[in-house]
Steps between C-alpha positions, in 0.01 A plus 500: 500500500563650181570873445374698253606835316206623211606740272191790431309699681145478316193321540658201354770478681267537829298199398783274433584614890180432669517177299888379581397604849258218503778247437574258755844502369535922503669687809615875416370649197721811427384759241626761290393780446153339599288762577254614805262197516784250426713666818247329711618185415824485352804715613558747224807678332519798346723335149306567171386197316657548185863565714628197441839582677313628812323177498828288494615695781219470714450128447871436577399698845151311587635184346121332393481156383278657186436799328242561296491740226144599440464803282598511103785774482776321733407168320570632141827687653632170620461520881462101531826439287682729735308332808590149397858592428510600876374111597183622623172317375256692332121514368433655150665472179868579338547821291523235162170406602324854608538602184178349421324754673796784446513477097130498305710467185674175721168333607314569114827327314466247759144400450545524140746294469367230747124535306384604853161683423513909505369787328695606108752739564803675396780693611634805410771736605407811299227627469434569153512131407234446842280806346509337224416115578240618695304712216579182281338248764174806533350327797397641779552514786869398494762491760812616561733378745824607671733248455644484856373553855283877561312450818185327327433823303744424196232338255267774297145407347469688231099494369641678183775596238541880721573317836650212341783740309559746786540205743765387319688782444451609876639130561800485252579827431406709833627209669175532766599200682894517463676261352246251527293651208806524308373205315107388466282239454140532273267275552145392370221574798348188641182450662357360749495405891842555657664188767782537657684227585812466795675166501762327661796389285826308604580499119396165445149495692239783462198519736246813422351620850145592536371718143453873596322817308614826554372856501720728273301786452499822781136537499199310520353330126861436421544865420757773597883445467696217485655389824700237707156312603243623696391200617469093396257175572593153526453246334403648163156342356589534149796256570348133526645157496533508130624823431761396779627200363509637138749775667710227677575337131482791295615784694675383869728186402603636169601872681736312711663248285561790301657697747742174560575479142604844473711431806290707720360283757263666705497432880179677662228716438367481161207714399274470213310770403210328275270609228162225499411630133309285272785349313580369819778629800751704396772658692510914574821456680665324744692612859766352645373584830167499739235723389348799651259495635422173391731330746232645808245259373686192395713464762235536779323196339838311482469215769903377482777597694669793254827457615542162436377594168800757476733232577366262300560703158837552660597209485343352174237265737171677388337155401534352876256762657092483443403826488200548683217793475193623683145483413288835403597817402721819517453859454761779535364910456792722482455849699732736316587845559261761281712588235637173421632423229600841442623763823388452799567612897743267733470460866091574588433332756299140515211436737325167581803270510631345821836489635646199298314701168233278477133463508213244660400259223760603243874486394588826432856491291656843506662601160589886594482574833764615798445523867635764631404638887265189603318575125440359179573745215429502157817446311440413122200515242357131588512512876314175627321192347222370694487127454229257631453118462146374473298193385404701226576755274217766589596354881873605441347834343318564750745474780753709354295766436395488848841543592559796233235689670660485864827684365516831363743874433445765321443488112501102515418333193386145377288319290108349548477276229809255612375147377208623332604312156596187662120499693373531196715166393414318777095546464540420133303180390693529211886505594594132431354440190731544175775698521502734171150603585519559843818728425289636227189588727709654813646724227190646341345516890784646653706673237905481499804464799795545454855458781698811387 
């Protein structure tokens, strides 16, 4: 049996556990720092994820036969290159290869270069020549982008030339998001209905897992703050066979081969982020990781043995395994803490989960939580995602919702509307007829999204 160390401690990172866990090939699954939910099933370590030395150490001590690096920040700082270097085999990309997700400016060039289709941009590193592109280009909204990693919050949609100029001197000169605003990206505003899209990639075969469409938006009508995801459905109705296959040839393939000719092969995770506007997809970014919380609905649905997976991009033998997926749908409804995105209280205490942190009828994949005392406490500003599997979407709804409404602490907050849009997609009579007008209609009927 094969044992495992995940390095996290988010709802991510806790779905990728309950899933290895299912392995037949999975003994120990070791965690760190992991987090209240995930001590229930992995043993956890107090080592931060982006301590890349502390990681060394503590692999050298538990000695696992993988590690996987799940969250962006110790993937752009290199923690797979220093893993490998110690013999130990790893999931998730090299630190030449993160930078797709750690450098906007990186990924733009990139897909520029490689006529990979994305949004007219620029880049700028003062902002008087920004300020002034932007009045030059007079369209609005535009946005503005921090060039390197800022939590999710470092992109700015600016709906006119006041936001648009003080963003950008907040960004470049005020420095709002450190060094990563240092430099910026400005960018046309696309329309349309957001995919996301997680695939498997050995660097020579890519296979996108189940379509997913998530929640950005704190409050209900896609309105409030922007924040990490407040909750995701899979698979995404707007994404059909078509749409799919014109991504494989346009979008996937050529995103890969271009990483190898660069000399960045990319061994993992690869997100795509993806605009369906009526010019056709486009890419809004791309991760070099799993997605949260879009990995608590696609990976329920996955039907394969995930660590063979793992080892299979490992060791460059992605094409050998027929990756298999369930029938029906997902739905994940984040409970957050009220506050969130901005302050919020720590350690209230949860009610309605059982001793393992779970629920009757649901997953429940704790994000920020710690147990402390024989309790569950709140421990971060999106504290669980309830995640159910049904044989349909309003079925998958419905259950997790169900399960939302058995757990509760003071001040919690989360949406109503979670999969509203994509209900809406999946009664439509009208979804699989030509593409430029169906992008045309869900824009006038639903107005504008857009993944900051």
């Amino acid at each position: 049996m094969k044992n495992i160390l995940v390095v996290g401690g988010g709802g991510r990172e806790h779905a990728i556990i309950m899933k290895l866990a299912e392995s037949r090939h999975v003994g120990k699954i070791y965690c760190a720092p992991g987090n209240g939910g995930i001590s229930k099933y992995a043993e956890c370590f107090n080592v931060g994820a982006t301590d890349i030395e502390g990681i060394l150490k503590l692999a050298k001590e538990l000695k696992p036969d993988m590690v996987v690096v799940a969250p962006d920040d110790p993937l752009v700082l290199g923690m797979v290159d220093a893993l490998q270097a110690e013999g130990f085999m790893t999931f998730g990309p090299k630190k030449n290869a993160a930078i797709i997700e750690g450098s906007k400016v990186f990924s733009k060039d990139l897909m520029k270069k490689y006529n990979i289709p994305t949004a007219k941009y620029e880049v700028f590193t003062d902002s008087e020549s920004a300020i002034a592109y932007i009045k030059s280009e007079d369209a609005y909204p535009t946005v503005i982008k921090a060039d390197g990693l800022a939590l999710g919050k470092g992109v700015i949609l600016a709906q006119n030339e006041q936001e648009a100029v003080t963003a950008v001197h907040e960004m470049i000169d005020e420095l709002k998001f450190g060094k990563s605003s240092a430099t910026v990206v400005v960018e046309e505003f696309l329309t349309g209905p957001e995919v996301s899209i997680l695939s498997f990639t050995d660097g020579k075969t890519v296979v996108p897992m189940i379509s997913s469409m998530d929640h950005k938006r704190a409050n209900d009508n896609d309105e409030g703050l922007n924040t990490g995801g407040m909750g995701t459905v899979a698979p995404n109705p707007y994404y059909t066979d078509e749409i799919a296959k014109e991504c494989m040839e346009k979008i996937f393939v050529p995103t890969v081969n271009a990483m190898n000719s660069e000399g960045r092969t990319f061994e993992g995770c690869l997100y795509f982020g993806l605009m369906l506007t009526p010019k056709g997809p486009k890419v809004i970014e791309y991760n070099c990781r799993f997605g949260d919380p879009e990995t608590q609905v696609v990976l329920p649905l996955l039907d394969s043995d995930l660590y063979e997976i793992f080892e299979a991009i490992y060791n460059h033998t992605l094409n050998s395994l027929d990756i298999k997926w369930k029938t029906g749908s997902c739905a994940c409804v984040v409970m957050a803490s009220g506050g969130y995105p901005l302050s919020y209280p720590k350690g209230i205490e949860i009610k309605g989960l059982d001793e393992k942190g779970q629920i009757d009828g649901c997953e429940v994949y704790h994000a920020g939580t710690k147990f402390e005392g024989e309790k569950f406490l709140t421990n971060g500003g999106r504290v669980l995602g309830i995640t159910a599997h049904g044989l349909t979407l309003q079925g998958a709804l419905d259950k997790a919702y169900d399960g939302v409404r058995k757990i509760n602490w003071d001040n919690v907050h989360y949406r109503k509307d979670i999969g509203q849009r994509a209900l809406k997609a999946v009664d439509s009579d009208t979804l699989h007829l030509d593409y430029k007008d169906d992008m045309e209609d869900y824009i006038e009927e639903n107005g504008v999204y857009l993944r900051q």
